[in-house]
mmCIF file of the protein (N, C-alpha, C, O) and its ligand, coordinates in Angstrom:
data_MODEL
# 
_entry.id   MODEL 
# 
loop_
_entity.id 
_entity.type 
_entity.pdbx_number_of_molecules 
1 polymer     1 
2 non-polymer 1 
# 
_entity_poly.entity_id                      1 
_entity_poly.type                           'polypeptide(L)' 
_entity_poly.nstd_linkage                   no 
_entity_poly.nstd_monomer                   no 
_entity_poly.pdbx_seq_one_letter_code       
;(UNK)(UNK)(UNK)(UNK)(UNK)(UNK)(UNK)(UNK)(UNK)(UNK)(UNK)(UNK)(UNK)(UNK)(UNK)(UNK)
(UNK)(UNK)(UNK)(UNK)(UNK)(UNK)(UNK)(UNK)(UNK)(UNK)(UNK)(UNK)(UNK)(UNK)(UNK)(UNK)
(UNK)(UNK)(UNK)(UNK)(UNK)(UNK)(UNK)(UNK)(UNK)(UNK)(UNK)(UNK)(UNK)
;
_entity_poly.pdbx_seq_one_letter_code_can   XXXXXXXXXXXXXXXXXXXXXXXXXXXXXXXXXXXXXXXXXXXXX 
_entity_poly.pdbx_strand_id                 A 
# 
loop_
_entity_poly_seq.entity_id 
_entity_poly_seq.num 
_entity_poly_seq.mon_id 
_entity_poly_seq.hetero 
1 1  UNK n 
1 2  UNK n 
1 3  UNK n 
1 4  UNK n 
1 5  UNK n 
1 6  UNK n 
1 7  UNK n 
1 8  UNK n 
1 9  UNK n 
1 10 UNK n 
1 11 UNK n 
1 12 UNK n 
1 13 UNK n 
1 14 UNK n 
1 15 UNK n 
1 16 UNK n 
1 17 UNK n 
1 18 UNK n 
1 19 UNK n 
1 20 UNK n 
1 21 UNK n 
1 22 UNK n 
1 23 UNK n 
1 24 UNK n 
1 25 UNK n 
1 26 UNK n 
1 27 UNK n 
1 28 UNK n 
1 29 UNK n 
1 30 UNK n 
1 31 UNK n 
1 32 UNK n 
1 33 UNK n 
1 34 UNK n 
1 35 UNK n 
1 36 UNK n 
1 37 UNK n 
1 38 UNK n 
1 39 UNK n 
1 40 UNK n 
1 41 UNK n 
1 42 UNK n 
1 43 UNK n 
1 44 UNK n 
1 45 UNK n 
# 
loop_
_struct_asym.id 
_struct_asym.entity_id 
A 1 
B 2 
# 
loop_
_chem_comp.id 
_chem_comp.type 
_chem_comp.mon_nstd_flag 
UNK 'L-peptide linking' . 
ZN  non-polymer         . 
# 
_pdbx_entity_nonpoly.entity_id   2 
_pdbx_entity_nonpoly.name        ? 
_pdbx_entity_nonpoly.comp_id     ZN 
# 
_pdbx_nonpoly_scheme.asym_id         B 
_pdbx_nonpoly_scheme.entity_id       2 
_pdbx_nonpoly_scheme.mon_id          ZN 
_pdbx_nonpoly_scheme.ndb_seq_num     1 
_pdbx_nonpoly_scheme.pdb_seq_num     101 
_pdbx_nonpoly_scheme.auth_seq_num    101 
_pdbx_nonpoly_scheme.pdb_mon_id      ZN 
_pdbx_nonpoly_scheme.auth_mon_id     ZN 
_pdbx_nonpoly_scheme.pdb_strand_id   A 
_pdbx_nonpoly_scheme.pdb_ins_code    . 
# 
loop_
_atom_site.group_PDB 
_atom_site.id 
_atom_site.type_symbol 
_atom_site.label_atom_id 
_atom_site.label_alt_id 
_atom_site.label_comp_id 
_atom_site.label_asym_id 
_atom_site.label_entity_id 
_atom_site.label_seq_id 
_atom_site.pdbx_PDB_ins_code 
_atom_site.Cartn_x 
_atom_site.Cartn_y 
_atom_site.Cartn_z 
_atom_site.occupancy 
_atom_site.B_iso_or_equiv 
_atom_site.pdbx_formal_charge 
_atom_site.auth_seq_id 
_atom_site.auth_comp_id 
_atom_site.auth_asym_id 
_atom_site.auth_atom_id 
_atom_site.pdbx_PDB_model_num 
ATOM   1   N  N  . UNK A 1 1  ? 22.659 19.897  22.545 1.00 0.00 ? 1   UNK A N  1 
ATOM   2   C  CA . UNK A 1 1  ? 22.927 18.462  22.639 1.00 0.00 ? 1   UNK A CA 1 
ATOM   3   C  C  . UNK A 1 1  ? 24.346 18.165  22.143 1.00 0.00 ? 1   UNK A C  1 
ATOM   4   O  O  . UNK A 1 1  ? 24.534 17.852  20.968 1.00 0.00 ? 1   UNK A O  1 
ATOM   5   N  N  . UNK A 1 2  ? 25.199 18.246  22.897 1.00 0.00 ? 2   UNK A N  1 
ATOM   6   C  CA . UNK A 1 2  ? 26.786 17.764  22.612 1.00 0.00 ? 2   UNK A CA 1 
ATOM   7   C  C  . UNK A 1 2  ? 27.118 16.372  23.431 1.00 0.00 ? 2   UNK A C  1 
ATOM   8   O  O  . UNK A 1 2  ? 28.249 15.889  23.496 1.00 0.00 ? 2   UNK A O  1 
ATOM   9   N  N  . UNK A 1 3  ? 26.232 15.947  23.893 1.00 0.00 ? 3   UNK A N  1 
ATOM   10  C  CA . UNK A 1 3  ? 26.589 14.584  24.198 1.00 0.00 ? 3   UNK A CA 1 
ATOM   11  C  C  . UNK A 1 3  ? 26.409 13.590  23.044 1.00 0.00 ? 3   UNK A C  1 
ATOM   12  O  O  . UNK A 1 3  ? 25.290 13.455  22.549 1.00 0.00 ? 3   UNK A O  1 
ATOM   13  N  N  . UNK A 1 4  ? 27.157 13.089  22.722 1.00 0.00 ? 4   UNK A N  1 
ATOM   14  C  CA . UNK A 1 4  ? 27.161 11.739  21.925 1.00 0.00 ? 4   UNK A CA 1 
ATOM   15  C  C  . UNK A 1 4  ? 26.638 10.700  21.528 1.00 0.00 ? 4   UNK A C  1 
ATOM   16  O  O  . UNK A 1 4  ? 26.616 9.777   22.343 1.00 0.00 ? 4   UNK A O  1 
ATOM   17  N  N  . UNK A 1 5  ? 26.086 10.479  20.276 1.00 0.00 ? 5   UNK A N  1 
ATOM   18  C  CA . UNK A 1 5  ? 24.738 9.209   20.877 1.00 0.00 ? 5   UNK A CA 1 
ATOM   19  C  C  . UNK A 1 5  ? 25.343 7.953   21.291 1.00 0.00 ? 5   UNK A C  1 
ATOM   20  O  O  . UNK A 1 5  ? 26.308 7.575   20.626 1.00 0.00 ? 5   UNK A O  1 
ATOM   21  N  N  . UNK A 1 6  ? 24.860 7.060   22.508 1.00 0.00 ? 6   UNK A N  1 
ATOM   22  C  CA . UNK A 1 6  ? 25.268 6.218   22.689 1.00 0.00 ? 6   UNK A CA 1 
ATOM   23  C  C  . UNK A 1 6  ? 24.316 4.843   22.126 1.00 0.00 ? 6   UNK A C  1 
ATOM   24  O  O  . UNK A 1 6  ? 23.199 4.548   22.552 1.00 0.00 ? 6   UNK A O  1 
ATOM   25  N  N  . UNK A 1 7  ? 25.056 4.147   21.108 1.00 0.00 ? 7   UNK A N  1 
ATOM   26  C  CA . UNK A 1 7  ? 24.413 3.321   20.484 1.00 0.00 ? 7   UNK A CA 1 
ATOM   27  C  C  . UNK A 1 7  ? 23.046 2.048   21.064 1.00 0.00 ? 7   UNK A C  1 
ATOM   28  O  O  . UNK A 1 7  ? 22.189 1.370   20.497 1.00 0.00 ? 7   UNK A O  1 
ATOM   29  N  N  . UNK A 1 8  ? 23.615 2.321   22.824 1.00 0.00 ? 8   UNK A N  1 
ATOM   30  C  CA . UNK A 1 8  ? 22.511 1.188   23.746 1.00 0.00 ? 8   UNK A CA 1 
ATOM   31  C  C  . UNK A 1 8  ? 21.670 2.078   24.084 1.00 0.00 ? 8   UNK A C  1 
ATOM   32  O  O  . UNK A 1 8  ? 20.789 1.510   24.730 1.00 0.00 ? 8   UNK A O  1 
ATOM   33  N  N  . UNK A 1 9  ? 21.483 3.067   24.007 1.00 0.00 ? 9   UNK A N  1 
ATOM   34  C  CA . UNK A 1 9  ? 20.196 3.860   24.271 1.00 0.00 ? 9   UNK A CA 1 
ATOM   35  C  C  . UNK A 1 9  ? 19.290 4.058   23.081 1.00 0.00 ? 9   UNK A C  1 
ATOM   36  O  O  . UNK A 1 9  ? 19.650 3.834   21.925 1.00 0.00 ? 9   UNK A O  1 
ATOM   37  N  N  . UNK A 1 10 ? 18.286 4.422   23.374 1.00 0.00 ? 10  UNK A N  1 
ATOM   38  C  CA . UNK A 1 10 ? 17.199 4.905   21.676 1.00 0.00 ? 10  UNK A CA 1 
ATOM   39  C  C  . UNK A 1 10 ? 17.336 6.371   22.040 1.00 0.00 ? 10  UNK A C  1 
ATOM   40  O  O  . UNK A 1 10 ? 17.259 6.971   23.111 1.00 0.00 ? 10  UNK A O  1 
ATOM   41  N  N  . UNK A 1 11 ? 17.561 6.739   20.806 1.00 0.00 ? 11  UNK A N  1 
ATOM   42  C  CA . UNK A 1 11 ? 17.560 7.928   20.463 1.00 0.00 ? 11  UNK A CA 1 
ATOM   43  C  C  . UNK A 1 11 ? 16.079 8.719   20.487 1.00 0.00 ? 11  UNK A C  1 
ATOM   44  O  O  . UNK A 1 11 ? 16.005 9.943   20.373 1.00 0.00 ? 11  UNK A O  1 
ATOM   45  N  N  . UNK A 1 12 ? 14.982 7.901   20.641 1.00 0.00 ? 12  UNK A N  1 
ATOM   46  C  CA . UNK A 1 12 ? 14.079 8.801   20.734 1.00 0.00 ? 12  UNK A CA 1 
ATOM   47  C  C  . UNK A 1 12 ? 13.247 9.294   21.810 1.00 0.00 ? 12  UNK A C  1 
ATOM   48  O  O  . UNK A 1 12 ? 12.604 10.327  21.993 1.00 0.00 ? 12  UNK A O  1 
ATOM   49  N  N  . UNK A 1 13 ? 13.541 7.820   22.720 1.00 0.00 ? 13  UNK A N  1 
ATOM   50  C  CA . UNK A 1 13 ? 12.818 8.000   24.219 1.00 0.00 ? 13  UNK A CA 1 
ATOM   51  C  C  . UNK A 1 13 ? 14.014 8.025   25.500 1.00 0.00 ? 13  UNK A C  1 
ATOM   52  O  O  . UNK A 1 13 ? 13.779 8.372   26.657 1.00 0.00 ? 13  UNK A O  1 
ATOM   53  N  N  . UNK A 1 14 ? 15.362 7.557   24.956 1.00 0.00 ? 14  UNK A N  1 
ATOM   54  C  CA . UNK A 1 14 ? 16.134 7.757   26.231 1.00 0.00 ? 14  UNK A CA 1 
ATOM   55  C  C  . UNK A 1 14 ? 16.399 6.185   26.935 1.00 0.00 ? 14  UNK A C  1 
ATOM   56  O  O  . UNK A 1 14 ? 17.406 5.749   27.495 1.00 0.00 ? 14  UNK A O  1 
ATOM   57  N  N  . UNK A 1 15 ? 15.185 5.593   26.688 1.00 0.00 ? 15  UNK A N  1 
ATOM   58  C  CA . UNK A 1 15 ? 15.278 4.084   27.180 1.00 0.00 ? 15  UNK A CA 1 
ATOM   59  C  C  . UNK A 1 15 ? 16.746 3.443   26.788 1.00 0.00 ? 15  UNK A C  1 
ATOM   60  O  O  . UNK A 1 15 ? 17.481 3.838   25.884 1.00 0.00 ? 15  UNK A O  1 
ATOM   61  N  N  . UNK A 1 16 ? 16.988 2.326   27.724 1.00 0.00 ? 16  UNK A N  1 
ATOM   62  C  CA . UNK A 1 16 ? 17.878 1.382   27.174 1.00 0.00 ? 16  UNK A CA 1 
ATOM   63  C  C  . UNK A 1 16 ? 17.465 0.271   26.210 1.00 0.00 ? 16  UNK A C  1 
ATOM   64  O  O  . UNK A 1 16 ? 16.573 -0.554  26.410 1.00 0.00 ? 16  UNK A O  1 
ATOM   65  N  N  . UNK A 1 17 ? 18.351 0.389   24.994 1.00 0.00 ? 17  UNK A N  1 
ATOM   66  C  CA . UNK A 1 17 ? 17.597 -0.979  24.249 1.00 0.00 ? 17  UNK A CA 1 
ATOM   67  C  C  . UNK A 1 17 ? 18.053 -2.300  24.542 1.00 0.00 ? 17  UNK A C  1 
ATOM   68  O  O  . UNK A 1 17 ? 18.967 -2.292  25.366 1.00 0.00 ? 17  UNK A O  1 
ATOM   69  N  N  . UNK A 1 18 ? 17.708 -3.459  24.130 1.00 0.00 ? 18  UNK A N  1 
ATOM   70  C  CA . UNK A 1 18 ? 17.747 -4.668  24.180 1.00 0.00 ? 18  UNK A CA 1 
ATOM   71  C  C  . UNK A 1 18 ? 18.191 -4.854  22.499 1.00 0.00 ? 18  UNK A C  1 
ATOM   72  O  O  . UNK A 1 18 ? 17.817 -4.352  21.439 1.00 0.00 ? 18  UNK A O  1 
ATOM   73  N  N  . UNK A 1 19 ? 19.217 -5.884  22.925 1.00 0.00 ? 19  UNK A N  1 
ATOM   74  C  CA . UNK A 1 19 ? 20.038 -6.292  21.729 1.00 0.00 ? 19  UNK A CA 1 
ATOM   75  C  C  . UNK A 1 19 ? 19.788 -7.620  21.281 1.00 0.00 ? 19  UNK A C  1 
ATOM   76  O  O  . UNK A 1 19 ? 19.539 -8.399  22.201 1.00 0.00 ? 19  UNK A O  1 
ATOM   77  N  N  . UNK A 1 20 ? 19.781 -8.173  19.970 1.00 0.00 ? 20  UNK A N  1 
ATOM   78  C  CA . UNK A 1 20 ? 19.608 -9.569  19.873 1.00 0.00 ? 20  UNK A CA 1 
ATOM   79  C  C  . UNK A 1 20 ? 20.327 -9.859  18.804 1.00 0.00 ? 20  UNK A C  1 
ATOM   80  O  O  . UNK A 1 20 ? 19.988 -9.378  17.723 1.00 0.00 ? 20  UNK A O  1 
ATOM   81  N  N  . UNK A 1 21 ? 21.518 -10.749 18.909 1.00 0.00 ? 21  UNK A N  1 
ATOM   82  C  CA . UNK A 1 21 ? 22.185 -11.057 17.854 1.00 0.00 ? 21  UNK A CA 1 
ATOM   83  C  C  . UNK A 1 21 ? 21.965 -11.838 16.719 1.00 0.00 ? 21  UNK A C  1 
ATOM   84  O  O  . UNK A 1 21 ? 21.761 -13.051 16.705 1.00 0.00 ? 21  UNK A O  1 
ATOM   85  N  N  . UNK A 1 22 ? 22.029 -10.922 15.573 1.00 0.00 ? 22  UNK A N  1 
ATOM   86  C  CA . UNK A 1 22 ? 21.400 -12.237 14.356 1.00 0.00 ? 22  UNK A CA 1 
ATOM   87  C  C  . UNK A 1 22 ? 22.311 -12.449 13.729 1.00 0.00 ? 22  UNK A C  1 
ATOM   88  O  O  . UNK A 1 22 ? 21.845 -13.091 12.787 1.00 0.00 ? 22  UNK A O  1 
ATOM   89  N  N  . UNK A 1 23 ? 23.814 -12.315 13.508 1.00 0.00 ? 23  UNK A N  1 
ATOM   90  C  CA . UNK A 1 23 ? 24.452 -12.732 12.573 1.00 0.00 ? 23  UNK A CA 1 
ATOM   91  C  C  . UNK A 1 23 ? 26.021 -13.375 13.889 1.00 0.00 ? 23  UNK A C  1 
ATOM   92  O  O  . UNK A 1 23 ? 26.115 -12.414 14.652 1.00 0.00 ? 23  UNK A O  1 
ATOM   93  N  N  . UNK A 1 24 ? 26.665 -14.022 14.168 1.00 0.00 ? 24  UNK A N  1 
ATOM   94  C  CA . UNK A 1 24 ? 27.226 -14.296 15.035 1.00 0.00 ? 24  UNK A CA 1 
ATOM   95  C  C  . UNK A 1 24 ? 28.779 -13.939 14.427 1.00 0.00 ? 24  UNK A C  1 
ATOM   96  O  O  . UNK A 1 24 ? 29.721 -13.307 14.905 1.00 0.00 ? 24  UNK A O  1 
ATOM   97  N  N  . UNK A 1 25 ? 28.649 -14.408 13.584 1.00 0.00 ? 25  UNK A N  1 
ATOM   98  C  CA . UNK A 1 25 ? 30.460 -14.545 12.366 1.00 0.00 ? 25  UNK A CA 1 
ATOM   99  C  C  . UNK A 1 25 ? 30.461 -12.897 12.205 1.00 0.00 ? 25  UNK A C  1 
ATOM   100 O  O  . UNK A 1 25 ? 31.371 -12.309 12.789 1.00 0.00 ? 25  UNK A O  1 
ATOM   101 N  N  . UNK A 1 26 ? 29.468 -12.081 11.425 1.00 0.00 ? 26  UNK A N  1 
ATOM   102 C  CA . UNK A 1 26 ? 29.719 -10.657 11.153 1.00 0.00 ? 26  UNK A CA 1 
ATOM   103 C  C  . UNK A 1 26 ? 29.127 -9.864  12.429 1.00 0.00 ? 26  UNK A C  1 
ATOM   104 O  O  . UNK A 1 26 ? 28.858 -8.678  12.242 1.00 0.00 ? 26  UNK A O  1 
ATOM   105 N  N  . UNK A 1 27 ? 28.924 -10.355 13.572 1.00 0.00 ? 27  UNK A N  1 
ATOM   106 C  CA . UNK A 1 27 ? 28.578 -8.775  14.494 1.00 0.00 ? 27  UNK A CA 1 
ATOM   107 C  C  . UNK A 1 27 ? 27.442 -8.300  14.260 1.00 0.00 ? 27  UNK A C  1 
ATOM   108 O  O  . UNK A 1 27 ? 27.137 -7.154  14.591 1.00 0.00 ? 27  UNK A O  1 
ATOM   109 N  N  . UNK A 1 28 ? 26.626 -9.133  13.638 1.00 0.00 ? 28  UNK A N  1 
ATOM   110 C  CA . UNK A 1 28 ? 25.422 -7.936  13.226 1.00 0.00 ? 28  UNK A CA 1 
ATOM   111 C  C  . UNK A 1 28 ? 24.144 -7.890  13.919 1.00 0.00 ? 28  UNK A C  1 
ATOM   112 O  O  . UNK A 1 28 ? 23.172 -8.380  13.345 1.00 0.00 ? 28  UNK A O  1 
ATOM   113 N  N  . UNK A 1 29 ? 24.005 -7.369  15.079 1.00 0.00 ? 29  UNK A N  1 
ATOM   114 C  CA . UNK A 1 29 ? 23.135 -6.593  16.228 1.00 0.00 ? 29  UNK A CA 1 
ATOM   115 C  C  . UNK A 1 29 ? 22.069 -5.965  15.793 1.00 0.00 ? 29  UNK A C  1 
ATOM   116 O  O  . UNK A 1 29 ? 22.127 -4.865  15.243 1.00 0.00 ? 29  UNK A O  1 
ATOM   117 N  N  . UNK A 1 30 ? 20.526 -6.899  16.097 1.00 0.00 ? 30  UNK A N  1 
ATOM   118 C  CA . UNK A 1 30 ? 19.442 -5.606  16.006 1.00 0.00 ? 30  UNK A CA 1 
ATOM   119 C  C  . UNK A 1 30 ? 19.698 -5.019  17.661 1.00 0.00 ? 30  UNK A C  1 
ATOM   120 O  O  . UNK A 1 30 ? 20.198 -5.604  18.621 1.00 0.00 ? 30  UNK A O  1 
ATOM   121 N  N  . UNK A 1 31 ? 19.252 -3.916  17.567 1.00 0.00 ? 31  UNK A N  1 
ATOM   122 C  CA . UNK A 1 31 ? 19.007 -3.157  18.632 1.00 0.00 ? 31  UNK A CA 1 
ATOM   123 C  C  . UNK A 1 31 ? 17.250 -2.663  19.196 1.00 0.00 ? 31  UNK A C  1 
ATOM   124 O  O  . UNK A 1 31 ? 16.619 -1.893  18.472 1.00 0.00 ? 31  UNK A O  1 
ATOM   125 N  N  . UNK A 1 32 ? 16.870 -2.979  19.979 1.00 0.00 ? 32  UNK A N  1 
ATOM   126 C  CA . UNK A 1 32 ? 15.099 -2.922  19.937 1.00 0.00 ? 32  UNK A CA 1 
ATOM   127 C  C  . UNK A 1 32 ? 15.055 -2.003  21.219 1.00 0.00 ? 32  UNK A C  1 
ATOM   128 O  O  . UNK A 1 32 ? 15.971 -2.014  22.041 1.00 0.00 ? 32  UNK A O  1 
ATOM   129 N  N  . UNK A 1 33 ? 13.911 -1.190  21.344 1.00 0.00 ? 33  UNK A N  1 
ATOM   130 C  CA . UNK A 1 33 ? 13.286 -0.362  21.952 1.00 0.00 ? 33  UNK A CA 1 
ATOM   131 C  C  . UNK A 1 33 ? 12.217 -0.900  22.696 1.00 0.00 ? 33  UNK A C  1 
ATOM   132 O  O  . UNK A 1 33 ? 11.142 -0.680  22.138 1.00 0.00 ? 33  UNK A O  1 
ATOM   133 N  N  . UNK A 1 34 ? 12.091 -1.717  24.078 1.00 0.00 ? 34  UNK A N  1 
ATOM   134 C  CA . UNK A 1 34 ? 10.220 -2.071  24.129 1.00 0.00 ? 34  UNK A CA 1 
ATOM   135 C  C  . UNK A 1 34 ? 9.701  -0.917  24.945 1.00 0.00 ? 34  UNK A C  1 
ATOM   136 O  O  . UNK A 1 34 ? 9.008  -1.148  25.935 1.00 0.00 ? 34  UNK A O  1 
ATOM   137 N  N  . UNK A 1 35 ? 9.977  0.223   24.610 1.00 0.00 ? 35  UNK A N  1 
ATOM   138 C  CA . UNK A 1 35 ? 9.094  1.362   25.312 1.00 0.00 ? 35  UNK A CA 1 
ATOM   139 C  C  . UNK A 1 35 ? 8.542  1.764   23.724 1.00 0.00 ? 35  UNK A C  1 
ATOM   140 O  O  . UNK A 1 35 ? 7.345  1.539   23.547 1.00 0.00 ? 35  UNK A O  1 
ATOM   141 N  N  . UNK A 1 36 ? 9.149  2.221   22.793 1.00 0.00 ? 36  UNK A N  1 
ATOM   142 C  CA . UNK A 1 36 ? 8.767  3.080   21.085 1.00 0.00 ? 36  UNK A CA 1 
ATOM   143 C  C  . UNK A 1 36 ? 9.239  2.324   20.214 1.00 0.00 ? 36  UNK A C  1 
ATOM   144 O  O  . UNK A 1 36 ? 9.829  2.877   19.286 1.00 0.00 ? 36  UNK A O  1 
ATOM   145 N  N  . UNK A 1 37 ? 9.148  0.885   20.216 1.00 0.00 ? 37  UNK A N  1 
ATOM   146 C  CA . UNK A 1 37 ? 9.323  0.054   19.371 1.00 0.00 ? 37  UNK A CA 1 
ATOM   147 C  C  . UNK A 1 37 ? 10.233 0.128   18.328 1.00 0.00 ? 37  UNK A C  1 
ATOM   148 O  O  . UNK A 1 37 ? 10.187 -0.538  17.294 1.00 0.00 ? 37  UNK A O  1 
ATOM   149 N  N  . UNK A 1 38 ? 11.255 1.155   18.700 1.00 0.00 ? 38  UNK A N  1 
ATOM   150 C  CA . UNK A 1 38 ? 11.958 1.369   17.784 1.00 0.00 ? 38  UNK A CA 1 
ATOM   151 C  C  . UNK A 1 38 ? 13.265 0.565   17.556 1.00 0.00 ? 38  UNK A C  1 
ATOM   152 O  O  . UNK A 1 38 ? 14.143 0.445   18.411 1.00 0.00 ? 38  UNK A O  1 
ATOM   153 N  N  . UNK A 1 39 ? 13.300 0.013   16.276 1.00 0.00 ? 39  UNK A N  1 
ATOM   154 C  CA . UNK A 1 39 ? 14.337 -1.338  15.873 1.00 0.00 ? 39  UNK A CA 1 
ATOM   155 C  C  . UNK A 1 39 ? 15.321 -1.087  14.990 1.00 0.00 ? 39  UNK A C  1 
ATOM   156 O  O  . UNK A 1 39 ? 14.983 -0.944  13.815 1.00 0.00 ? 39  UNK A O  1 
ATOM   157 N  N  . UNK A 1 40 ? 17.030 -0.957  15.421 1.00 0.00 ? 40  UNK A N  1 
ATOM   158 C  CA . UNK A 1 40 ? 17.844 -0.260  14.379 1.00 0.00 ? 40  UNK A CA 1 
ATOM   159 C  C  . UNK A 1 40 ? 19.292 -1.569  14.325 1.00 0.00 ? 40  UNK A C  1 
ATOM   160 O  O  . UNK A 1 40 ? 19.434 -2.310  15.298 1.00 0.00 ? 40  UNK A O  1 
ATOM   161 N  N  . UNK A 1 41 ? 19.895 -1.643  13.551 1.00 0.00 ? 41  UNK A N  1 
ATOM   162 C  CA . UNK A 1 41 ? 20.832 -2.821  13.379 1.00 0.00 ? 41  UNK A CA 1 
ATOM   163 C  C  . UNK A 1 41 ? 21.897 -1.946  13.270 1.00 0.00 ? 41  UNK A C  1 
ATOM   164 O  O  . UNK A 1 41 ? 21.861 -0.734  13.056 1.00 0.00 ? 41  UNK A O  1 
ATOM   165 N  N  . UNK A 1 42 ? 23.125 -2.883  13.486 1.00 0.00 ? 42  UNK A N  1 
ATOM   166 C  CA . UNK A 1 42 ? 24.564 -2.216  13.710 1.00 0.00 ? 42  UNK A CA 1 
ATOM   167 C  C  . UNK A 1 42 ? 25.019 -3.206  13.093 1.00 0.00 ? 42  UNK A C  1 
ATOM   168 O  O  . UNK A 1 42 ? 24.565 -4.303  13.419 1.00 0.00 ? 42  UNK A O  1 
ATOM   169 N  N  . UNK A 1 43 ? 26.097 -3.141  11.968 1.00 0.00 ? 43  UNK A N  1 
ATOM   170 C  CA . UNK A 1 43 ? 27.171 -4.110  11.354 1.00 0.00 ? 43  UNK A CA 1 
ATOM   171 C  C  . UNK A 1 43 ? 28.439 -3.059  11.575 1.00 0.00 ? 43  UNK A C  1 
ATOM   172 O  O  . UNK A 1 43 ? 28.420 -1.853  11.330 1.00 0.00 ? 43  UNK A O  1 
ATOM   173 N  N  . UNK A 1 44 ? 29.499 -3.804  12.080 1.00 0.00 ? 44  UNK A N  1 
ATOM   174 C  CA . UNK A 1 44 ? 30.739 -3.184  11.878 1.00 0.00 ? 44  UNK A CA 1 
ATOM   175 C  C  . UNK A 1 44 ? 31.183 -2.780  10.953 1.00 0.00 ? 44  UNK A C  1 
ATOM   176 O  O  . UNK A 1 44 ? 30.644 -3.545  10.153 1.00 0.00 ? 44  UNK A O  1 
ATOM   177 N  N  . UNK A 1 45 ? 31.892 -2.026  10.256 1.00 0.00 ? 45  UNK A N  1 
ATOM   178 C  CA . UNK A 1 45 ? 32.776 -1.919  8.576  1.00 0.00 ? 45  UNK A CA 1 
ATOM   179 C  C  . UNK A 1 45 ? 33.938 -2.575  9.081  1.00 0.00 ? 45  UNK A C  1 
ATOM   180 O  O  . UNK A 1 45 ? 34.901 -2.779  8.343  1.00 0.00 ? 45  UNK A O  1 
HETATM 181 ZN ZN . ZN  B 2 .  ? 12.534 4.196   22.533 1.00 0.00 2 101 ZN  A ZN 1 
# 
């Protein structure tokens, strides 16, 4: 695996996730899974 994770995909099933913005001023992105429910957030540094 030398491909790169790409942050719009889930890492566990391959699916594309769906994004929903909760913070608008800081960038701060949950990222959701509706195939493995899997839910991960992104804040910039
Ligand atoms: Zn998934």
């Amino acid at each position: 695996m030398t491909r790169p994770l790409d942050p719009r995909t889930c890492p566990t099933c391959g699916d594309p996730l769906r994004f929903e913005i909760l913070d608008d001023e800081r960038f701060l992105v949950a990222w959701s899974c509706v195939t493995c429910g899997l839910i991960r957030t992104t804040e910039p540094v």
